[in-house]
N, C-alpha and C positions, 0 to 999 in steps of 0.2 A: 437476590439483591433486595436490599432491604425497601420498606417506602421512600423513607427520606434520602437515603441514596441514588432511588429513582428519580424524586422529586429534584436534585441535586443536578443528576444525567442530565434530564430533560432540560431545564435552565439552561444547563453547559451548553450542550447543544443548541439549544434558540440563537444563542451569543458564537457558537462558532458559525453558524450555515448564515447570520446576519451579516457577519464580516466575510465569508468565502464566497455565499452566494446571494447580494442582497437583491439579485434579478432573476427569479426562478423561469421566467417567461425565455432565457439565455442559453440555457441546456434544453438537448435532445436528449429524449431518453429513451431508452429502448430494452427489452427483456425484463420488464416489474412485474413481470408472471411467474417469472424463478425467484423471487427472495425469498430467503427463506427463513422464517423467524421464528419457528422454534427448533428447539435441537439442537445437538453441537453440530457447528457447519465451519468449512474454513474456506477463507475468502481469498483469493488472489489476484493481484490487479498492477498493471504499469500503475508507473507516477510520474506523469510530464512536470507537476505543478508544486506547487509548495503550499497547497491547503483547497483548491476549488475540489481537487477531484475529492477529498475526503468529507469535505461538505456535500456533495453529490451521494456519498455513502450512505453518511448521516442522515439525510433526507428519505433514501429510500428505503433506512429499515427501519420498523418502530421499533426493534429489540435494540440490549446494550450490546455495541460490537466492542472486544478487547481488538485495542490497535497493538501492533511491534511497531515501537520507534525509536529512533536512537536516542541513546541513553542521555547525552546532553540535555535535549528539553525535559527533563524528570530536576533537573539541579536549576533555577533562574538564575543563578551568577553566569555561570558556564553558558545559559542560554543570551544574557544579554549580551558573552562577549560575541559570541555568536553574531550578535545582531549588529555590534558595531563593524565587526569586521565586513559583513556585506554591505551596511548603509553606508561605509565611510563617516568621519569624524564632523563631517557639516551636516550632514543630513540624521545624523545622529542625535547630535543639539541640539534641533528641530524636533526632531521627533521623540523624543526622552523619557518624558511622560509618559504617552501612551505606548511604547515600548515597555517600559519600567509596569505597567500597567497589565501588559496583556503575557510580557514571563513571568510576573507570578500570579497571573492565570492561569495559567497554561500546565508550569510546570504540580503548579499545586494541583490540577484537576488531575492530571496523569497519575498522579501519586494515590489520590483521593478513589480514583476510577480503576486502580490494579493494572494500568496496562501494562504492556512485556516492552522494559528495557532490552535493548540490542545494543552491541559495544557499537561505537562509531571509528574508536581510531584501532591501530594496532602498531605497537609498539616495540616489536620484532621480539615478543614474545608469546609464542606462540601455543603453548601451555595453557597462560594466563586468557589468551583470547579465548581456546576451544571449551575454558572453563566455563566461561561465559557465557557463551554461545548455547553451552548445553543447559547452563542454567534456564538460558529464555524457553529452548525446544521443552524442557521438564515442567516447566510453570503453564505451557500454551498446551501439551498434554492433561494437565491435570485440568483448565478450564472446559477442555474438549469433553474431558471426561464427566464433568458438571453441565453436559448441556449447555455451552454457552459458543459462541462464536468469535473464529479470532482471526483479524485481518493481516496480510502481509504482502504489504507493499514493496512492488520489485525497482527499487533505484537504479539506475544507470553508474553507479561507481561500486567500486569493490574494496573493501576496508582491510583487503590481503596486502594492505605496501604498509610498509613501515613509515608512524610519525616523524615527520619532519623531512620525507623525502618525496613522495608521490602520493600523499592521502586520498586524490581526487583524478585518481586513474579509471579511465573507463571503464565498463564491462565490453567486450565483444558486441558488435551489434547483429541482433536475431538474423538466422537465415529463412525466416521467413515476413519478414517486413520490418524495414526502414528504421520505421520508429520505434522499435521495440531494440532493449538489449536482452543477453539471453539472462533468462530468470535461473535465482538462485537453486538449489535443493530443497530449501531446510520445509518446505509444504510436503514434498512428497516426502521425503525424511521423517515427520510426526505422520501422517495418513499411514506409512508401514511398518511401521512402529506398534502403530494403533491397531494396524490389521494383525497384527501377529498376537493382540492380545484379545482380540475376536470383536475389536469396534471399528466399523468404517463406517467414516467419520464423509458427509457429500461435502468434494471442491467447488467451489462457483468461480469460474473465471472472472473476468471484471475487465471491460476495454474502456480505456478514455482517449478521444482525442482533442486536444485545445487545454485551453484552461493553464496556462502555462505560469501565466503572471497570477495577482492580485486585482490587476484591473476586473474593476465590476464589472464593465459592457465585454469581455470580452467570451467569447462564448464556448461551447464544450458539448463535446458528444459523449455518452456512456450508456457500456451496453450488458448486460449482465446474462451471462448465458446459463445455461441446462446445468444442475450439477454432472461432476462426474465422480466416480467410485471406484478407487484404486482395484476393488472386484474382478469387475470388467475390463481393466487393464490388465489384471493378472491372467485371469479365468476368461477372456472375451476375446474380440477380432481387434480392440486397439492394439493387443501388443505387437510391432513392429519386426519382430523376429529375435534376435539376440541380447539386444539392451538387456543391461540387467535394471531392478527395478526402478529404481530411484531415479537415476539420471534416465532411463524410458517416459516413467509418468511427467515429467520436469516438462521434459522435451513434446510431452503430448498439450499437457496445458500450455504452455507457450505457443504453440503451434494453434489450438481451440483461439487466444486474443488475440494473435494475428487475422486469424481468419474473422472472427466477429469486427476487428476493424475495417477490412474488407466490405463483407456487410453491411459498415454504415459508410460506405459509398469514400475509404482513406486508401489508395489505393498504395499497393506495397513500396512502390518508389516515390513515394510523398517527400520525402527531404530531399530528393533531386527537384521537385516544383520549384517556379517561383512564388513570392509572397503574395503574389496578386492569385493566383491558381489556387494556393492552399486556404485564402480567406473564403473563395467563393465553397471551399468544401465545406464551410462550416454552414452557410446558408440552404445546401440544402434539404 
């Protein structure tokens, strides 16, 4: 990356962790002895929130991480319809400016910063999506392969329904905690990929709990755990017996952020709490 491209990053970044996180005293954090900032690494992490927990990212690596995000925020038209349709047409009014404002921030910095488009919708053409898709896996391969790190955050919907019927269909939710749905492949998909061409590439898990809204006071836990190395999945005691690879290591890193949410004290039946019980988990 160039200077002025750095120069550029870092700005971006000041103005995104200002608006996600402007209470750093708010977040717990935990495992800032595994980042890992040089090398190609790839990062994987739930996503309760819609920008704290990425502010949280931003914060604790000094390197550039490349994000996967859906393709929408890359266009600002496409992203402002976006925006009307969750604010509603009153609160939209209101807010217009600073909307108008921060998509063609947004979308121009993505642009600006090479990060990996992912389709958002599917169109029940199934082709056209896988084309896609590989496009992103080929682009986050080759940044891996430059030493650089690339994040992929695991959403709770699945983009396998067809537009205009079910877009915003869940994922299954984890069997091993609550709050988690089960994460996608496409991590351990590029890691054996990778391995077949003699690079492995270290996973970091990534746990958040909170952080749900935008509300500033409202607080958040994240925990970054040990990489892991498809390696030792292969060639080690992680492997589980028969799984074959891919959906094995999936199912291993999913299984590592449940467990680190554990850890910081979210216990696995946390969406059965009430709201009084799950506030108190963030205090302690």
């Amino acid at each position: 990356m160039s200077k002025s491209t750095q120069e550029s990053y870092n700005k971006a970044k000041k103005l995104v962790t200002f608006f996600s996180l402007p209470f750093d005293g708010l977040i717990e954090y935990h495992g800032l002895e595994n980042v890992i900032n040089q090398g190609s690494n790839l990062i994987i992490a739930n996503h309760p929130g819609v920008g704290k927990d990425i502010g949280g990212l931003l914060k604790s690596y000094d390197r550039q991480l490349c994000f996967t995000a859906s393709d929408f925020l890359f266009e600002k038209e496409i992203l402002l319809n976006k925006a009307k349709e969750y604010l509603g047409p009153k609160k939209y009014h209101l807010l217009e400016p600073l909307a108008n404002y921060l998509a063609g921030f947004l979308s121009k910095k993505m642009n600006e910063f090479d990060m990996i488009p992912i389709p958002w919708e599917y169109n029940g053409n199934y082709r056209e999506l896988a084309h896609n898709l590989r496009k992103s896996v080929d682009r986050t391969k080759d940044y891996l392969r430059e030493g650089k790190a690339a994040v992929f955050l695991q959403i709770e919907h699945s983009i396998l329904t067809e537009n205009g019927t079910d877009n915003n269909k869940e994922r299954d939710k984890s069997a091993y905690h609550d709050y988690l749905h089960k994460f996608n492949n496409t991590v351990s998909k590029i890691a054996n990929e990778l391995q077949k061409e003699g690079i492995v590439v270290p996973i970091t898990p990534i746990a958040f709990f909170g952080g749900t809204t935008l509300n500033p006071f409202e607080r958040m836990k994240m925990s970054i755990g040990k990489p892991v190395y498809i390696d030792d999945y292969i060639y080690g005691n992680t492997n589980p017996g028969n799984n074959s690879i891919v959906p094995g290591l999936t199912d291993i890193l999913e299984q590592k952020v449940a467990e680190m949410l554990i850890e910081m004290g979210i216990p696995s039946n946390v969406n059965s709490l009430d709201k009084k019980t799950r506030r108190r988990l963030m205090k302690k």
